[in-house]
C-alpha positions in Angstrom: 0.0 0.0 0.0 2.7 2.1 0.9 4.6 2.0 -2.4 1.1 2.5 -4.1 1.0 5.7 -2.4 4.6 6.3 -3.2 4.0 5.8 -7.1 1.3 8.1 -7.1 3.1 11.1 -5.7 6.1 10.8 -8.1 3.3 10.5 -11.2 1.7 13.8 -9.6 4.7 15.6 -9.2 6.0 14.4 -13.0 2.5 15.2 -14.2 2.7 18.8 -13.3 6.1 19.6 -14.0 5.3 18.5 -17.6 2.2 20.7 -17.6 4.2 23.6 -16.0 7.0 23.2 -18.9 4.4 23.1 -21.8 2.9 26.0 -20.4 5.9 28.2 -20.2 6.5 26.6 -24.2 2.8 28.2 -25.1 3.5 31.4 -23.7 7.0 31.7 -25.2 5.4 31.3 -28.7 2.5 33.1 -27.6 5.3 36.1 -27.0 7.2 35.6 -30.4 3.7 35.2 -32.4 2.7 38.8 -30.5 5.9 40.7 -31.0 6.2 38.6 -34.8 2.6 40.2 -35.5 3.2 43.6 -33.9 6.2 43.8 -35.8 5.6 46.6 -38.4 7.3 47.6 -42.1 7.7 51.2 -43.5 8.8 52.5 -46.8 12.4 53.9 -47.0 11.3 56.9 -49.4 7.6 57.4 -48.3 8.1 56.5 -43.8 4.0 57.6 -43.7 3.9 54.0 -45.3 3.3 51.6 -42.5 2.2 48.1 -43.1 2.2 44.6 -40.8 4.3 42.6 -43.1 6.8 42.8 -45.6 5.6 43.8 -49.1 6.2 46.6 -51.8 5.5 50.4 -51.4 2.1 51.5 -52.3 3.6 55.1 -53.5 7.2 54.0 -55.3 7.2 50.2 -55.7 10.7 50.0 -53.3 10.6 47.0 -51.1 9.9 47.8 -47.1 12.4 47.7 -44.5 11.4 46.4 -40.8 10.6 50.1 -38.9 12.7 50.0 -35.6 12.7 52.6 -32.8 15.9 54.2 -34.4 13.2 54.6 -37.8 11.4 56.9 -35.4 14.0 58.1 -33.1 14.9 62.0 -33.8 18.4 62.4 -34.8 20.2 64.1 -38.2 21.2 60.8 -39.7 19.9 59.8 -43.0 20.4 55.9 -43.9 19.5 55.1 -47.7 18.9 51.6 -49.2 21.6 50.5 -52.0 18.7 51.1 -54.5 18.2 54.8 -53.5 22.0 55.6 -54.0 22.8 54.6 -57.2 19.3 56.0 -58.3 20.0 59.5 -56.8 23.9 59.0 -58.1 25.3 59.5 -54.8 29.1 59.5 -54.7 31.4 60.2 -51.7 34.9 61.8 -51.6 37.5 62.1 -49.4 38.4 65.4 -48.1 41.7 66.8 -48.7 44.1 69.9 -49.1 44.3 70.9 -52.7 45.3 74.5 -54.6 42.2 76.2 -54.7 42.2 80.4 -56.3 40.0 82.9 -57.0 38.9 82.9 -60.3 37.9 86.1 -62.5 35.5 85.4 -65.4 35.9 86.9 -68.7 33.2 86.8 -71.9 34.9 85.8 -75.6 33.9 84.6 -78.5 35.4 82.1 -81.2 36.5 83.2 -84.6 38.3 82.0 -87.8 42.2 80.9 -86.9 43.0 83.4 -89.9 46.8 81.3 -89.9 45.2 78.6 -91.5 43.3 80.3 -94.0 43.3 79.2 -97.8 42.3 82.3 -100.3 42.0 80.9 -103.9 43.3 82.5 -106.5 43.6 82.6 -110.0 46.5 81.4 -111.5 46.3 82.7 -115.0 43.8 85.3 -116.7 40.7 83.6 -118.2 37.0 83.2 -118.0 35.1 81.0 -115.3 33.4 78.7 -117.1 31.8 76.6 -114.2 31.5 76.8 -110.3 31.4 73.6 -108.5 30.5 75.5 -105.3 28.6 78.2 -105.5 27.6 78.8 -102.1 29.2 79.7 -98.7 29.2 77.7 -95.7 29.8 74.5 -98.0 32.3 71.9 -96.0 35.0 70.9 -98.4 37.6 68.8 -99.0 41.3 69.0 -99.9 41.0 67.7 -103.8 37.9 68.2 -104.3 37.1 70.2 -107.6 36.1 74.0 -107.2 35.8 75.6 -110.4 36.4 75.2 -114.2 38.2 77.7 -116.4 39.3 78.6 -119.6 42.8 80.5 -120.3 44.5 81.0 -122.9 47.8 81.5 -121.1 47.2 77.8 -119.9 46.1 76.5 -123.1 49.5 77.9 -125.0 51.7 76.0 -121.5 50.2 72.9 -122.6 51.0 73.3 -125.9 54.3 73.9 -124.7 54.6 70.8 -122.8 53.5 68.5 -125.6 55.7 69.8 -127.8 59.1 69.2 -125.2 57.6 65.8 -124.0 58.0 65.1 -128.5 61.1 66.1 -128.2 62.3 64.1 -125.4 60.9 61.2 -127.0 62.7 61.4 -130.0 65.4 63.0 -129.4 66.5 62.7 -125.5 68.4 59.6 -125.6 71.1 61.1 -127.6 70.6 64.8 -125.9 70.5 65.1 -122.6 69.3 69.0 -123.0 65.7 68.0 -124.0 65.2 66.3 -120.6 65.4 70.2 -119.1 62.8 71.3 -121.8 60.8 69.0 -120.4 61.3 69.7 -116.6 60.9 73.4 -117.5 57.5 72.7 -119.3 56.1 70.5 -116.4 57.0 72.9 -113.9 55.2 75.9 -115.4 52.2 73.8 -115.5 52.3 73.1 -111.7 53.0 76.6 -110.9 49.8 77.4 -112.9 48.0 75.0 -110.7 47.4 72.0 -112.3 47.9 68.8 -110.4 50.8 66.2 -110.9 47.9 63.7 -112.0 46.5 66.6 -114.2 49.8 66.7 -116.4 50.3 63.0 -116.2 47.2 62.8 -117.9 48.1 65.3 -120.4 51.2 63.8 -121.3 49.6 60.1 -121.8 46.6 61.7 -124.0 48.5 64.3 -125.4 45.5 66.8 -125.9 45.4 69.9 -125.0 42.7 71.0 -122.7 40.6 74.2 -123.9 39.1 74.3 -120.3 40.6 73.0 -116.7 39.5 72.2 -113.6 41.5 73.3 -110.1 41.0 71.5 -107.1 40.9 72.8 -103.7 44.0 73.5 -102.2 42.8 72.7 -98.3 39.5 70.9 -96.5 37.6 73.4 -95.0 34.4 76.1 -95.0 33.7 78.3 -97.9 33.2 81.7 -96.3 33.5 83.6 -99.5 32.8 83.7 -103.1 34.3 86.3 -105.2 33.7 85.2 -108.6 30.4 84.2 -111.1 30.1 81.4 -114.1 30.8 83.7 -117.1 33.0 86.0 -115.8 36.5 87.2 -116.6 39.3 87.0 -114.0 42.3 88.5 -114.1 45.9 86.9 -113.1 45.5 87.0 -109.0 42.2 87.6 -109.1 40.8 86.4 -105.9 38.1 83.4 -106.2 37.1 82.2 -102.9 38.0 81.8 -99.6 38.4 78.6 -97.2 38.4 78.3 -93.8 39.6 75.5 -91.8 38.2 74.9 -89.0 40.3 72.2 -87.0 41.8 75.3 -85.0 39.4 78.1 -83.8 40.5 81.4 -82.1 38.9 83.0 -79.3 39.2 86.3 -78.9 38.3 88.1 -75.8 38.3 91.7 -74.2 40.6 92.6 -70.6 40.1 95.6 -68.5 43.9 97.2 -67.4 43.5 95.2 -63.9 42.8 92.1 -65.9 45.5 92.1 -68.4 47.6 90.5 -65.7 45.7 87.5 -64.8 47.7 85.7 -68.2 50.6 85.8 -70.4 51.5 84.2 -73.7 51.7 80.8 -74.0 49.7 80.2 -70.8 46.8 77.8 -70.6 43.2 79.0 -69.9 40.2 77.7 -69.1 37.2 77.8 -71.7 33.9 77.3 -71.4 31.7 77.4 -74.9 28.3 78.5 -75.3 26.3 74.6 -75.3 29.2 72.9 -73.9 29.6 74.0 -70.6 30.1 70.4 -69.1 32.9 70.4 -71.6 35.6 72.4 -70.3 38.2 73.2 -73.1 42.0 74.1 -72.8 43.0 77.1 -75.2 46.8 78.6 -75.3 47.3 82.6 -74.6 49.0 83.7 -78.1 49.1 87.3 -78.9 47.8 90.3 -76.8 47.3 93.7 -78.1 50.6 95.9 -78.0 48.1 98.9 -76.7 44.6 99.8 -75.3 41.6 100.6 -78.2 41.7 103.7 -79.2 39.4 105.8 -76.4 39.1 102.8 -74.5 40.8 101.3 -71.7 40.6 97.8 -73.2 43.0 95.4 -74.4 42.5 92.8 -76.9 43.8 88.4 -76.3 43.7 85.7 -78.4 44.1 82.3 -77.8 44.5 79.0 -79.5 41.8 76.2 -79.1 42.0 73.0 -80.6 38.8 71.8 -82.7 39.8 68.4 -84.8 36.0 67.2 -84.4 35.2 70.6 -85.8 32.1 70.7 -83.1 33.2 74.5 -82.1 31.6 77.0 -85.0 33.1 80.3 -85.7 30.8 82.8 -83.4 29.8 80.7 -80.5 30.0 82.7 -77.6 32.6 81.5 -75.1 33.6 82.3 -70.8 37.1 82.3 -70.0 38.3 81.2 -66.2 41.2 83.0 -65.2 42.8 82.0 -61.9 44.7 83.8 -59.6 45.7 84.2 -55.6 46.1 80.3 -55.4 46.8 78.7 -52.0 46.4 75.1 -50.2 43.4 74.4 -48.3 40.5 72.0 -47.8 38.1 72.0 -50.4 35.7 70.4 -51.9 33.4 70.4 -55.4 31.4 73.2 -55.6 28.2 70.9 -55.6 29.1 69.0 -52.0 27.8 72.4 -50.6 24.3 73.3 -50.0 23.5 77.1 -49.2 20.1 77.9 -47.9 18.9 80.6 -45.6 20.2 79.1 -42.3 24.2 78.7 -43.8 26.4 76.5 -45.4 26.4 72.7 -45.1 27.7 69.5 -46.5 26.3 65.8 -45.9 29.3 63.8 -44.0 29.4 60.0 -44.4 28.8 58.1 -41.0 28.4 55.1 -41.8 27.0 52.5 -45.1 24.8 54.3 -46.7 24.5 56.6 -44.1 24.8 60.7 -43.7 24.5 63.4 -41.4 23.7 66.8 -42.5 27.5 69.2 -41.2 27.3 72.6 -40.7 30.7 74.5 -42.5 31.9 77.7 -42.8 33.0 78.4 -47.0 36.4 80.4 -48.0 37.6 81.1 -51.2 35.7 79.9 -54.3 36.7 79.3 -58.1 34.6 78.1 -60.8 35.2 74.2 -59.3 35.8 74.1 -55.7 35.2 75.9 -52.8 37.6 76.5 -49.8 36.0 74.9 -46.4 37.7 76.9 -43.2 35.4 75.3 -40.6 33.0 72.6 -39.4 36.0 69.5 -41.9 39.1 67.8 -41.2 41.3 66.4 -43.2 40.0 63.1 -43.8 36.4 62.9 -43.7 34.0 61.5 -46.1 31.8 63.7 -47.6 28.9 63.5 -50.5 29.9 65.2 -53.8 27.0 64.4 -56.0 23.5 64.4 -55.2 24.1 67.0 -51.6 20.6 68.2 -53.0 18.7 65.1 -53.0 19.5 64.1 -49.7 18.7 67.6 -48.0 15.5 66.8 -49.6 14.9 63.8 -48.5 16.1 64.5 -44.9 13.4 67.2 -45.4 10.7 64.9 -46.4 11.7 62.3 -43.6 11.8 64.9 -40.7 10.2 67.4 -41.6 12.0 70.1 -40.9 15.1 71.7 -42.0 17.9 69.9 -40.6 20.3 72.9 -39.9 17.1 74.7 -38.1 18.8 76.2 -34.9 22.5 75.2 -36.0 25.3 77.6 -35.4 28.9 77.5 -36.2 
């Protein structure tokens, strides 16, 4: 009886030790259920999106992030999903001392490089009998044919030629004199402007052209046309005129205190009307000996290479001159955000993270800006996109997030 009663105490005592553990299983999974389904999901772009579970963004499609109390919590920092920085092009830089000047800004404009223009001429009196271009502003190439005429002068040369080239051939073996006739009579035709294949020709047909065709001396732009079909030039007359365009000038206009910023042979910096994310190089080459006449200005010109011929004669042109340089921090000129409370930059604190930074700005040229305060050497700041995350620090706070700063 006694180890009946024995038995059925351990079986109790089991019994509810079993029941105690499963109840303490249920109310652990209870817990995790409740804290699983109170758990809740907001949208990195849109945070006024707030859903139970894990899903897509009603507003902008981007997939939800778990909202945590730091998603809440009131601080400066700005954390962006992967997705969000390349789309906003967000790159980062490292802060460092570079030569940074003030820059003085100068209007020009490009014109003809008048070294490397071609005027056509007329070699020998005659009449124009056909223009092959016979309007400006045509591109054209070296050895392509620009107008037909017929001369009388020319006509007599050939003759000339024939006649030593019959010579040579009969006689030149056994006089060595007849060879010069026939250098001499080649060489007058090439000063006159025919081509070597030109007089090849004539010599292998041996016909006498009435009228001749001259080819263009140099590629280019025809910017002028002197001459009609029909008409009568004289020996020099002047035809047309080419431009080439592979080197541009720009010419551009310096107050007295200005004429200093640059000297010949210096490089400039150039920025052309409809390429100004272009930036050019020209070359200082000539300034004007003395001011205009009743003015107190002084004309430069420099050199700017164009061998995709993309610059046109007359496009309107900035020039960057430098001056005052110095080491200091700086940074792109678009890492800086100006608004009515100050000057700030976004630092990097972390992946993908930022936090607005008050700074106080220096010196400034047309690329960087001078940062005396609020930096150091080494820190990690955002160089492209600044704007789009002072808006979306905006949108997620809703306030300004220099509101109340100071320096």
């Amino acid at each position: 009886m006694k180890r009946i009663l024995i038995i059925s105490v351990f079986a109790a005592t089991l019994f509810a030790c079993s029941q105690e553990k499963q109840g303490d299983e249920h109310a652990g999974h209870d817990k995790a259920k409740e804290e699983s389904s109170a758990k809740k999901y907001t949208c990195p772009m849109h945070p006024t999106v707030v859903q139970d579970g894990p899903g897509k963004c009603p507003v902008c499609g981007m997939d939800l992030v778990p909202k945590t109390d730091n998603t809440t919590a009131a601080t400066d920092d700005l954390m962006l999903t992967d997705s969000q920085i390349k789309l906003a092009n967000i790159t980062t830089q490292i802060v460092s001392v570079q030569s940074i000047g003030q820059t003085v800004v100068v209007n020009g404009k490009l014109v003809e490089n008048q070294d490397l223009s071609q005027v056509v001429s007329s070699r020998a009196p005659g009449r124009v009998e056909k223009l092959f271009v016979k309007e400006t502003g045509r591109s054209i190439q070296k050895g392509e044919p620009l107008y037909e005429i017929y001369s009388e002068t020319i006509l007599t040369l050939q003759r000339e030629f024939l006649l030593a080239k019959e010579q040579y051939d009969a006689l030149g073996a056994a006089e060595t004199r007849y060879k010069s006739f026939l250098d001499a009579a080649r060489r007058k035709l090439t000063l006159y402007g025919l081509s070597n294949s030109q007089v090849e020709d004539l010599a292998k047909n041996k016909n006498a052209q009435n009228r001749i065709t001259f080819l263009s001396p140099a590629s280019g732009i025809v910017t002028e046309i002197s001459v009609s079909e029909g008409q009568y030039v004289s020996e020099g007359g002047s035809l047309m005129r080419i431009e080439n365009t592979s080197s541009l000038w720009l010419e551009a206009e310096l107050y007295p205190n200005e004429a200093t910023l640059a000297k010949v042979g210096d490089k400039i910096n150039v920025r052309i009307s409809g390429f100004e994310n272009q930036p050019v190089e020209a070359i200082v080459t000539f300034f004007s000996p003395e001011f205009r006449a009743n003015t107190q200005i002084m004309s430069m010109r420099a050199s700017i290479s164009n061998p995709t011929h993309v610059f046109k004669p007359g496009m309107q042109a900035q020039v960057f001159f430098s001056h005052s340089s110095k080491k200091a921090l700086s940074l792109p000129v678009d890492a800086v955000i100006r608004d009515g409370k100050g000057t700030h930059v976004y630092i990097q604190r972390g992946r993908n993270t930022f936090r607005p930074q008050m700074v106080k700005t220096g010196i400034e040229d047309f690329e960087k800006v001078e940062i005396i305060e609020g930096l150091t050497e080494g820190d990690t700041v955002a160089i492209t996109g600044a704007y789009l995350l002072y808006s979306e620090i905006i949108l997620k706070k809703g306030t300004d997030p220099m509101a109340g700063h100071t320096h």
